[in-house]
N, C-alpha and C positions, 0 to 999 in steps of 0.2 A: 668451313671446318665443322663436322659434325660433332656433336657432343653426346657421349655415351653416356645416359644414365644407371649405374649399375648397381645391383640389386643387395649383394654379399660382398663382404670383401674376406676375405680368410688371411689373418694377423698373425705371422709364425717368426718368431726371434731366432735364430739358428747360432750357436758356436760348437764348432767341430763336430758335425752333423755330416758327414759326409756318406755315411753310411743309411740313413735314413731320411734325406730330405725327397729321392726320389720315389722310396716307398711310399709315403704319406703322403705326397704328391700324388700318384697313383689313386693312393685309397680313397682320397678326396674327388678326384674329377672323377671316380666310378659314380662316387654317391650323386654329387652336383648334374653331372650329365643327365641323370633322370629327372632331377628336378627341371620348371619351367623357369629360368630365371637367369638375369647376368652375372657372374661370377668372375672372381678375379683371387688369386692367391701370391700375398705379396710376402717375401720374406724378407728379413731384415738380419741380416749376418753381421757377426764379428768373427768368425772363424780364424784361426791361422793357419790350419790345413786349407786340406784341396775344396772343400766343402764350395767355394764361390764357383771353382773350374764346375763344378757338377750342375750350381745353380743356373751357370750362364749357360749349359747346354738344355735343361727345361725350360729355359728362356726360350730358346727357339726352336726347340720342338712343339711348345704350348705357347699361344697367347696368350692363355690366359695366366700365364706364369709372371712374375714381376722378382726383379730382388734387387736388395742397393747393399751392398760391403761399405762396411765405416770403419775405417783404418786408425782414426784417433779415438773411438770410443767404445766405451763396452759397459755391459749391464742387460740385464733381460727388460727390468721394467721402462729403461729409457730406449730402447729397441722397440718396446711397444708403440711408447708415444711415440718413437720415428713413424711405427707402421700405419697409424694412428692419420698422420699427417700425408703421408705417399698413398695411401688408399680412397679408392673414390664410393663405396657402394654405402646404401642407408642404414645396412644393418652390418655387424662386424663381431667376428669371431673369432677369437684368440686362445690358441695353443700351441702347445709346442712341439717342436720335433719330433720327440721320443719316442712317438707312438705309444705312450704311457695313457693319452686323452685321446681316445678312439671316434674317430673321425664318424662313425657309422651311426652316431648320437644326434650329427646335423641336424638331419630333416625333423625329430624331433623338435631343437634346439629352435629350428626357427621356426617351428609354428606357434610355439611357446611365443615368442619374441611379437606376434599378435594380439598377444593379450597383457602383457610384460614389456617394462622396458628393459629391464636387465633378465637375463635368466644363466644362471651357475649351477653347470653339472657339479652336486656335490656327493664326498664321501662319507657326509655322516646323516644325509638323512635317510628313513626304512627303504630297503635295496641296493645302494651304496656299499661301497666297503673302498679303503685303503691299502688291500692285501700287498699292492707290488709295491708295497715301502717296509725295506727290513725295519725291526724294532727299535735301532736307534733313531731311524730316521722318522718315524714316528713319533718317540718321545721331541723329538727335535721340534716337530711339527704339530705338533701338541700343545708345547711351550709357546710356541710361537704363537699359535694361533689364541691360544687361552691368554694373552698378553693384549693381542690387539681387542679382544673382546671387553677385556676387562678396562681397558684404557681410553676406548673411544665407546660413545653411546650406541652410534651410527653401526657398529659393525656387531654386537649384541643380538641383533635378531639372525643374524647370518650365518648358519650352520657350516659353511667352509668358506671363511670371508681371505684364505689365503690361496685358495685353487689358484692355478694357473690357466685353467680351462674358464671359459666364460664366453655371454653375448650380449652385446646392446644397440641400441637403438643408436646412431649420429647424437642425434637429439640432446643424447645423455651428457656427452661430452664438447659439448657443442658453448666454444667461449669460459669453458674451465681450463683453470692454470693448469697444468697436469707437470707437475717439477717432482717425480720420485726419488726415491735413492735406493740401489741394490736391484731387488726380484720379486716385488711384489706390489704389481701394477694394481691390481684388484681393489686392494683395500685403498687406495688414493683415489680411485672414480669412487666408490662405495661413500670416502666424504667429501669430495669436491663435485662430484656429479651433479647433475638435474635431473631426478627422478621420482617418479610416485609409488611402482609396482618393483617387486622384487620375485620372481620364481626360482623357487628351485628343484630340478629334477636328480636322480640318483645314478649314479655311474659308479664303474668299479675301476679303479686305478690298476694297471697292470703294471707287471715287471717291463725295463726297459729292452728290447731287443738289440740294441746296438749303443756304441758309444758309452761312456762313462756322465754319471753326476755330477753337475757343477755345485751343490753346495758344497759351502768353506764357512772356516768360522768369522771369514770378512764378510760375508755375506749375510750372516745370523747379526752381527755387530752394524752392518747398513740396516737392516730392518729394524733393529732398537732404534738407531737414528731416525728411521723414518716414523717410524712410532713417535718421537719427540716434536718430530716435526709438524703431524700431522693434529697434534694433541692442539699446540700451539696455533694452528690452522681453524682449528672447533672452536667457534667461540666457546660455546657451553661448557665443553669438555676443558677448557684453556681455563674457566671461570670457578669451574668446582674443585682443578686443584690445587688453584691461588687461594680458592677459599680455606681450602682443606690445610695450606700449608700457613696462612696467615692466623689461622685456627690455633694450630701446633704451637707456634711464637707466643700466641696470646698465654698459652697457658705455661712455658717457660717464664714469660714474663712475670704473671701470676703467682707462680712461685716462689721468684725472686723478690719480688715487691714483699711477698709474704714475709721471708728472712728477714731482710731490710726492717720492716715495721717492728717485728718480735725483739729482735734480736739490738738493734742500733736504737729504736725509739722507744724501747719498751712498752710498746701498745698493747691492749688487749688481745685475746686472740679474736673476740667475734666484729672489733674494729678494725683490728688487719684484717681478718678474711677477706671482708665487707672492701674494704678501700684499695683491695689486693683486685678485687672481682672488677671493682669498677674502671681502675688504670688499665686493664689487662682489655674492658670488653670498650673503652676509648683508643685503646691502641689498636683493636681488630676492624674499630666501625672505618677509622681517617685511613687505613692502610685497603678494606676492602673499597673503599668510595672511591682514592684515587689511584686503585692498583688495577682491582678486580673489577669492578665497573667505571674502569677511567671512560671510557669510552661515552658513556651515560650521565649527560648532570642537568637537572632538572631546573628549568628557568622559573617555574612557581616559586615564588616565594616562603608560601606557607606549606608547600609538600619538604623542602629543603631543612625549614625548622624541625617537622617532626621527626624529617627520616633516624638522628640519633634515638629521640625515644620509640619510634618503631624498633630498631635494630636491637636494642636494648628490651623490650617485651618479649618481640621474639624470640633471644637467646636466653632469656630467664626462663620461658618455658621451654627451652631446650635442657636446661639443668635440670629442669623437674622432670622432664623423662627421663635423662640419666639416673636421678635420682629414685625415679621409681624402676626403675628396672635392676637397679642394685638391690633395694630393698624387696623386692618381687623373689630374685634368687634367695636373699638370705632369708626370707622367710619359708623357701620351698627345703633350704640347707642345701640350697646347691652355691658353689664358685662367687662368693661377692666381686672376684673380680673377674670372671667371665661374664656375669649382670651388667656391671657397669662398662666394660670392652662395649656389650651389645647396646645399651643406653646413649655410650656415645656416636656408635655409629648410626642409630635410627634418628639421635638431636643432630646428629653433624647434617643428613639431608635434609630434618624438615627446617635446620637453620637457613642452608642454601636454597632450597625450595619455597620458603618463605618470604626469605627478605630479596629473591631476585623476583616472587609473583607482586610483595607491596611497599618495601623498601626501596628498591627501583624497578618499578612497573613499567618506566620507556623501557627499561632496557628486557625486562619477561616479555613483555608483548612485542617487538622489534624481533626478538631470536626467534619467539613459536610463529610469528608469520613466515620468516622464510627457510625454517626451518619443518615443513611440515613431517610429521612420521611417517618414514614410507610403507606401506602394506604389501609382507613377504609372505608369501605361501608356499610350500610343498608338494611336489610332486607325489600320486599315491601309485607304486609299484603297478598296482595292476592294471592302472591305463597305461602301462608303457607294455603291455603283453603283446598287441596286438603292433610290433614296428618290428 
């Protein structure tokens, strides 16, 4: 038995594509034909029109056609992983049917993919544009993507970390779990992947030629799902908003203790404050040790004693920057309580950035090794003049 090794594989999810699988079919083997390389274009249908009758006739017009219909499932992003899985080539390209992600990009795309392991035609960096998405779908898309940015670290440097268009390397995905939910495969390799390099070059989204939009609001409502899930998945990301949320308690708590003292003990106010601060920052240290770095517990002896009064240093100097940044605006006469908003969001990261680099150091240094930051670049309009 000979065994093909193949070069590309081109990853297309198709439902009720019947109108446009052979077109883009088409546009693809024009462009690949010229290239020197083996090719294969596999689709992954859930149709319930006629879309498969059309696929099984490229089936045997083309070899290099491939498609598999799944009768019990449906989703774009778990279509991918199907294609993911039926596909044989080292490098792999994913878009969609619409002919919305024009095919005529490739040869760029994979020369790109020589110095990159990923590279994502995007719409928002210079050259780009979004034009074939009316304005709600846009806003839509907007939301969405200013969600996964703001939620995962990982997807932050990523100018369209929601495209449907994209290329990577085998490599990338090679022994990651890849379990999504909904339509957006993208952002689950971007944090489960194996990567260094990120490219991205500028494409311009066109209007769709045939067929209808599958977004729905079930669809919008999987991606928050997966968003949750993926959050959960990031240590990092999993650990700053247990932090953030165990933070929040602390100081409910604090206040209530505060009552309690005043009001039931008749204490002072600067011994309540005082004995309000300290139950509140013993009940954030025992709940971040065994919540937020459960994972992390240090068999030294003597690093296990100080970690309370490290944790406790730390976050006193995190009051004194809230505290100066209140006092910073009320002396400028601007918003004491816009100063202090900003005071605590600058103490809330150097709390978490502090006590994961020396409060538990296994567990800072354990995340930044195999977490290293990947290095994403952009594409500059006018090298792409000359394709």
């Amino acid at each position: 038995m000979t065994i093909i090794h193949m070069d590309i594989s081109i990853v297309i999810p198709t439902f009720n594509e019947k109108n446009n699988v052979r077109l883009i079919t088409t546009r693809i083997m024009n462009i690949l034909n010229r290239e020197d390389c083996l090719y294969e274009i596999v689709f992954v249908d859930d149709s319930s029109d006629d879309t498969p009758i059309v696929l099984e006739q490229l089936c045997h017009e083309f070899s290099c056609v491939k498609y598999l219909h799944r009768k019990n499932e449906r989703g774009l992003a778990s279509a991918v992983v199907e294609g993911f899985c039926h596909s044989q080539g080292n490098q792999i390209i994913v878009m969609d049917a619409d002919l919305q992600h024009p095919p005529e990009l490739i040869p760029l795309i994979l020369k790109r993919l020589f110095q990159a392991d990923i590279v994502i035609p995007s719409r928002f960096v210079p050259g780009g544009s979004d034009g074939g998405l009316n304005l709600f779908r846009k806003l839509i898309s907007g939301i969405a993507r200013g969600i996964g940015r703001i939620s995962i670290k990982r997807l932050r440097p990523i100018s369209d970390s929601t495209s449907g268009y994209f290329a990577l390397k085998r490599s990338v995905i090679h022994n990651a779990h890849l379990d999504p939910i909904g339509w957006k495969i993208l952002i689950e390799i971007l944090v489960k992947g194996k990567y260094r390099t990120v490219h991205e070059i500028p494409y311009s989204f066109v209007a769709r030629e045939a067929g209808e939009s599958k977004m729905s609001i079930k669809e919008q409502y999987n991606y928050l799902r997966h968003i949750a899930r993926l959050v959960n998945n990031s240590p990092e990301d999993r650990k700053f908003y247990s932090f953030c949320v165990i933070g929040t308690l602390g100081v409910l708590i604090n206040l209530f203790c505060l009552h309690i003292f005043l009001k039931l003990f008749d204490m002072g106010e600067l011994s309540s404050s005082i004995n309000s601060s300290c139950i509140a920052m013993i009940h954030n240290f025992l709940w971040n040790n065994y919540v937020t770095w459960r994972e992390y517990k240090s068999q030294v002896l003597w690093r296990r004693i100080i970690q309370f009064p490290q944790f406790s240093l730390i976050c006193g100097l995190g009051i004194a920057i809230t505290t100066l940044f209140a006092q910073i605006f009320l002396f400028l006469g601007w918003n004491i309580y816009a100063g202090q908003l900003l005071g605590i969001s600058v103490s809330t990261s150097w709390n978490f950035f502090a006590n994961s680099r020396w409060t538990w150091p296994v567990a800072y240094n354990e995340t930044n090794r195999e977490d290293v930051k990947p290095v994403v670049t952009q594409e500059l309009p006018s090298k792409m003049s000359w394709y």
